[in-house]
C-alpha positions in Angstrom: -16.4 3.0 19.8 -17.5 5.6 17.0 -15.0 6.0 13.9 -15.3 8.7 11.7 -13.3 9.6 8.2 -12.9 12.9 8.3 -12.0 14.6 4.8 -8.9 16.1 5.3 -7.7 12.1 5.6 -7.8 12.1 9.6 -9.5 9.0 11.3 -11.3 9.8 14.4 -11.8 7.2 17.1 -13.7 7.9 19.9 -15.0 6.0 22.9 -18.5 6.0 23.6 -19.3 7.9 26.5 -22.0 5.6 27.8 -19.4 2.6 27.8 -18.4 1.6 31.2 -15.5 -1.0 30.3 -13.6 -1.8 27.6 -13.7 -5.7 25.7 -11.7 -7.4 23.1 -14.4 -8.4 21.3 -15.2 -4.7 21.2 -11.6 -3.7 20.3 -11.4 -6.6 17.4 -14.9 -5.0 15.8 -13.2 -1.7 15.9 -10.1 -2.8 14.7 -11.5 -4.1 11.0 -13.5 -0.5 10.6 -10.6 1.4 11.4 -8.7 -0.7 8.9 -11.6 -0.7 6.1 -11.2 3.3 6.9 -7.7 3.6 6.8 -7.6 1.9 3.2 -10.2 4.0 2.0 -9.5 6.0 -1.4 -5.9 4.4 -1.1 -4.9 7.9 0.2 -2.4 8.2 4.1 -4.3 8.7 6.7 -3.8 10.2 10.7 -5.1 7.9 13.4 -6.6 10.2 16.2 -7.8 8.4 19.1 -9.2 10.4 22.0 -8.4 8.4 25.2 -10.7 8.2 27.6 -11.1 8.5 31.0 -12.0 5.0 31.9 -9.2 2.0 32.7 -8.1 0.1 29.5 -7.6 -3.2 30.2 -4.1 -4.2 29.1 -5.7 -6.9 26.7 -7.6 -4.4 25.0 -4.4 -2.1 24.7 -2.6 -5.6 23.0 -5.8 -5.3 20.4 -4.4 -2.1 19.0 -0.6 -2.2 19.3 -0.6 -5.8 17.5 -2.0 -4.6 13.9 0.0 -3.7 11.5 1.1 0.0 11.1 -1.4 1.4 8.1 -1.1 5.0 9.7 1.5 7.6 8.8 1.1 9.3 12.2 -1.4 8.5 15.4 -2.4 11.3 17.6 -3.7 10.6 21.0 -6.1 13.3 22.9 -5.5 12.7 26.7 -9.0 13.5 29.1 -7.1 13.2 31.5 -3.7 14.5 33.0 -2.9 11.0 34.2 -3.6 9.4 30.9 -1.7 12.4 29.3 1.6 11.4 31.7 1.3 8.2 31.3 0.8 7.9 27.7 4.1 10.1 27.3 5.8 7.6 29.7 4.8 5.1 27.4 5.7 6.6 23.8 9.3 7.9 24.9 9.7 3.8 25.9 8.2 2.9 22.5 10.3 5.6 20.4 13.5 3.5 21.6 12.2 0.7 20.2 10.8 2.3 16.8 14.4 3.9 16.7 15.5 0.3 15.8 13.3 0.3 12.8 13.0 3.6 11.8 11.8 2.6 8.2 8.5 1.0 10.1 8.0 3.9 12.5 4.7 6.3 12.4 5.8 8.8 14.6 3.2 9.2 17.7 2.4 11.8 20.0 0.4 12.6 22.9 -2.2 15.7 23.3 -4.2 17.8 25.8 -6.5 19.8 23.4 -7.3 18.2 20.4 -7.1 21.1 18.5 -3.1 20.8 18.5 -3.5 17.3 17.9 -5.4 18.3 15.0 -2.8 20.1 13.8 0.3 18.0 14.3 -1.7 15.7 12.1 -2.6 17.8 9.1 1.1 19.0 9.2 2.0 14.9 9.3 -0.3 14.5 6.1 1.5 17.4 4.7 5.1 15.9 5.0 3.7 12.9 2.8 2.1 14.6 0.0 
């Protein structure tokens, strides 16, 4: 995985294109740079995670949903129309359940060019400054 702070507060997170499957131990290491980068300069931050073409195991997946919310807003950049459908599956299940806890909620979304998801998020970092 590559992680990249980006100035304008968005973190990038990217999958390695030479990287065939997916681990936990990868996904833990990945997991305390993107929260050393999402507490850097104290400032919000917008998670954008380009999903890639290859399976995620669902152990992997459990990596990232179990920590702690410390985005205000995660976009996700689809390769693929399957991941795109699915992923949109996925979040309207997981907005009913946010909609519980509304206080706790970062509002997600999924994307198939990343320069809309690029915007959505500067316009999320907006709405908290």
């Amino acid at each position: 995985m590559s992680l990249t702070l980006r100035e304008d507060n968005i973190v990038y997170l990217r999958v390695n294109e030479e990287v065939k499957t997916l681990t936990v131990e990868a996904a833990e290491e990945c997991i305390v740079k993107l929260q050393e980068a999402m507490e850097h300069n104290g400032t919000p931050k917008v998670l954008l995670f380009l999903v890639p073409k290859i399976y995620i195991p669902k152990s992997v997946m459990r990596c990232y949903t179990d920590i702690e919310s410390i985005e205000i807003a995660t976009a996700l950049i689809c390769e693929s129309l399957t991941a795109w459908l699915m992923g949109n599956i996925a979040l309207t299940i997981g907005q009913r359940f946010m909609a519980l806890n509304p206080e706790t909620a970062a509002p997600i979304k999924a994307f198939k060019k990343e320069a809309v998801a690029i915007k959505w998020s500067l316009e999320r970092l907006k709405e908290v400054s």
